[in-house]
C-alpha angles and dihedrals in degrees: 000000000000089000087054091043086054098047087053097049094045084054090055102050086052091057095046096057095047088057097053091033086115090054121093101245130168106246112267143215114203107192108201115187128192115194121186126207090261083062093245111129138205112221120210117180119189118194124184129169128163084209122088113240152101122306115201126172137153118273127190108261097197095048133062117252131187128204136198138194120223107164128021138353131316109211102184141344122225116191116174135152116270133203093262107091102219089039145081116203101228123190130198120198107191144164127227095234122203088309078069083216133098115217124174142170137202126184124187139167119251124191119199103011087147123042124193154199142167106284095006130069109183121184128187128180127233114266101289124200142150137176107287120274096043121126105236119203128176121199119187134202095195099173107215090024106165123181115323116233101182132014108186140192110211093326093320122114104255136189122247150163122240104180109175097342088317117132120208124171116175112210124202123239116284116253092191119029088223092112152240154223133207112218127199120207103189140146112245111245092223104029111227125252121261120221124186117227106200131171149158128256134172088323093315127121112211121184129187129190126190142133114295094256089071103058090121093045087045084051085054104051086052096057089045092058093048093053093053123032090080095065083044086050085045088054114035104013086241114164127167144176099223142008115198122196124197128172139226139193126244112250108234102320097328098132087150091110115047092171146358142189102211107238102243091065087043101052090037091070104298085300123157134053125286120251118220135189107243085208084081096087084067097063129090115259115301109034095082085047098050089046100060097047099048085058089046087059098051098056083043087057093045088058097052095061094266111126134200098242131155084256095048101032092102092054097056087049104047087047097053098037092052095035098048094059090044092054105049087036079062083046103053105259124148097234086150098128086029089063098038084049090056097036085054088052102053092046096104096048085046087049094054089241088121144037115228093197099099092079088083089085111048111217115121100171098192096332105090109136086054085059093051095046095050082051106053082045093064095041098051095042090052102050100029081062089048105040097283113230092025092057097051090056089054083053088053087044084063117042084046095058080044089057087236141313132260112176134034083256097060086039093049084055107050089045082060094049091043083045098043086233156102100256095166088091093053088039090048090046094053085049104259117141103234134143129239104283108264081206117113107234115191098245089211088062091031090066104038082049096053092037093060087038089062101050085046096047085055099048094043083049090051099046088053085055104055084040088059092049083049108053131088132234087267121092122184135240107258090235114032094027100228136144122272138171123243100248095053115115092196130032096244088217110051096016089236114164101257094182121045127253143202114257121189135170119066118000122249139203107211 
């Protein structure tokens, strides 16, 4: 039935440039989307322009996609990678013929267009772009659409039409060709049915609940787990009875937490279920995996005796930020863009430019990616310096003989323990207020330490260095890896929070 309403649409739309074909028009770009009940999704795009010219857009690089001229002369095809990771960026120089008109479709294939929960349904187009000056509009089938509570540009509130379940949202012409994507926020007229995966593994119970559409992803998340959760036992002796999974939804274009674990449980013993974004489905490999295992830390760490206070906040970030890439790199995950991304993001604590020691305080007041990446700064100094996973299981070693931590001071201590070595100068030099270390470090081992420590600390400064003469004035977006210019709020490809924002409400670890 949608496939025969688009048809018919898509009818419509022909007939009605060919009717106005004598007219002067601006090119456009009509974006029809069919979205079945399972939330894949079938994209047409209909261009159309009575100048001769180039049309370039973005198209799926990991799907097939067909094209079809209707009107004029195409003259050549480009098609190139862009920096966009799921994209190529296609070009299509054409002539208008003696119809004195270019028209011109493209149909794709497009999985996971709608997410749902529950309560929740949240679509968001494909990367949509076009040379400047064409009038962009999207129309969207959504079958079960309910009433829409948000349409958003980019992130941006946005006008639109919905005329008997039918979606359309006019966009202006571009005045740049970097891209863009249309979001729903909507609530689903029939709910979908949740289902519960549960199985077995090494002793383990994971559970998984989600709407009925995501069985197979609910399949994957447990094999994940399982995978993963002995190198977590091997390094931080952490053993539980069950792991439960549930899923929410991105609000606008607001992809920055793809999971947390809420503080209470963590700070009851590593108790509760796990949240995860179910935007995840749509990133490149790495970033699900990392993920789970970041939240699994911080319900290993909970159960160690180490809380999620404001004081200790940074220390549960930095570990399982650090950790989670280290683990699923031994198992043979590609985290390749996942570690460059951190690495970019701790340069200006590894030149000296900046003091991590704020962290020790947690209150991040609308800067939070600054305060992860000046954790994970001071976690992966600290243990690639040490022998990093195996120090961090001497650090869980510890906290667990001490029967848990509850300020910087205590945790100060029990890093030095874990280090064999004195760390209060290093803390007191990145701006924390600690005492001297009432630990006993062995001064033989202290002063070979220190003196490795120092011709690493200046090669690492130095490489930094050379990386920040190198690089060029774009910077990447931190989960899809593309290019983006320094002024966005929001990546236009992944929808990833660029700029950082004030949360409130209950504080959560993620």
């Amino acid at each position: 039935m949608l496939l025969r309403i688009a048809g018919i649409m898509i009818g419509l739309m022909l007939l009605t440039l060919a009717s106005v074909s004598g007219l002067a028009e601006p090119s456009t770009l009509k974006c029809i989307i069919q979205v079945s009940k399972s939330g894949n999704a079938t994209v047409t795009f209909v261009f159309s322009s009575d100048v001769e010219g180039v049309f370039y857009t973005y198209l799926p690089r990991f799907e097939e996609w067909n094209y079809t001229v209707w009107s004029g002369v195409l003259t050549k095809k480009s098609v190139v990678n862009s920096s966009a990771y799921f994209y190529y960026n296609v070009s299509f120089e054409y002539s208008l013929g003696s119809s004195r008109e270019f028209g011109l479709n493209i149909t794709y294939r497009f999985p996971y267009a709608s997410l749902y929960t529950a309560e929740r349904g949240w679509f968001m187009t494909p990367l949509l772009s076009a040379p400047p000056g064409t009038r962009i509009s999207v129309t969207a089938f959504i079958e079960g659409l309910g009433r829409i509570m948000d349409v958003s540009l980019n992130g941006n509130p946005v006008s639109y039409a919905l005329d008997d379940g039918v979606l359309r949202v006019s966009i202006p012409p571009l005045s740049t060709a970097e891209g863009l994507r249309v979001t729903v926020d909507y609530k689903p007229a029939e709910p979908p049915d949740e289902i519960e995966v549960e199985r077995e593994v090494n002793g383990v119970l994971i559970r998984v609940r989600a709407a009925d559409h995501y069985k197979g992803l609910a399949h994957r998340i447990v094999g994940i787990t399982g995978e993963f959760l002995p190198r977590l036992k091997e390094t931080f002796g952490f053993s539980l009875n069950i792991v439960e999974y549930r899923f929410f939804l991105p609000t606008r274009m607001d992809l920055s937490a793809l999971g947390y674990v809420m503080g209470e449980d963590i700070n009851a013993g590593g108790e509760g279920p796990i949240y995860l974004n179910l935007a995840l489905v749509r990133f490149r490999e790495g970033y699900m995996e990392t993920t789970i295992i970041h939240e699994l830390i911080h319900k290993a760490l909970g159960a160690l005796g180490l809380p999620a206070n404001t004081e200790l906040r940074w220390v549960h970030e930095g570990i399982a930020q650090y950790a989670s890439v280290k683990i699923a790199e031994l198992q043979g995950v590609d985290v390749s863009d996942l570690k460059s991304s951190l690495e970019d993001s701790a340069t200006a604590f590894r030149t000296g430019l900046l003091k991590p020691g704020f962290v020790g305080r947690w209150n991040p007041s609308g800067n939070e990616a600054v305060y992860y990446s000046a954790s994970y700064y001071i976690i992966s100094t600290l243990a690639e310096e040490r022998g990093g996973l195996s120090f961090l299981k001497k650090f869980a070693n510890v906290i667990r003989n001490k029967g848990g931590i509850k300020t910087n001071q205590e945790l100060v201590e029990a890093l030095s323990s874990a280090a064999g070595e004195d760390l209060v100068p290093i803390f007191r030099d990145w701006g924390f207020e600690v005492s001297s270390s009432k630990v006993e470090i062995p001064v033989t081992s202290y002063r070979l330490v220190v003196a490795i420590a120092t011709v690493v600390i200046v090669a690492a400064v130095i490489f930094s260095l050379a990386v920040i003469m190198r690089r060029s004035s774009k910077a990447r977006c931190p989960y899809c890896y593309a290019e983006v210019t320094k002024d966005m709020s929001y990546c236009p490809y992944c929808g990833y929070l660029l700029k950082p924002r004030e949360v409130g409400g209950q504080v959560l670890s993620d």
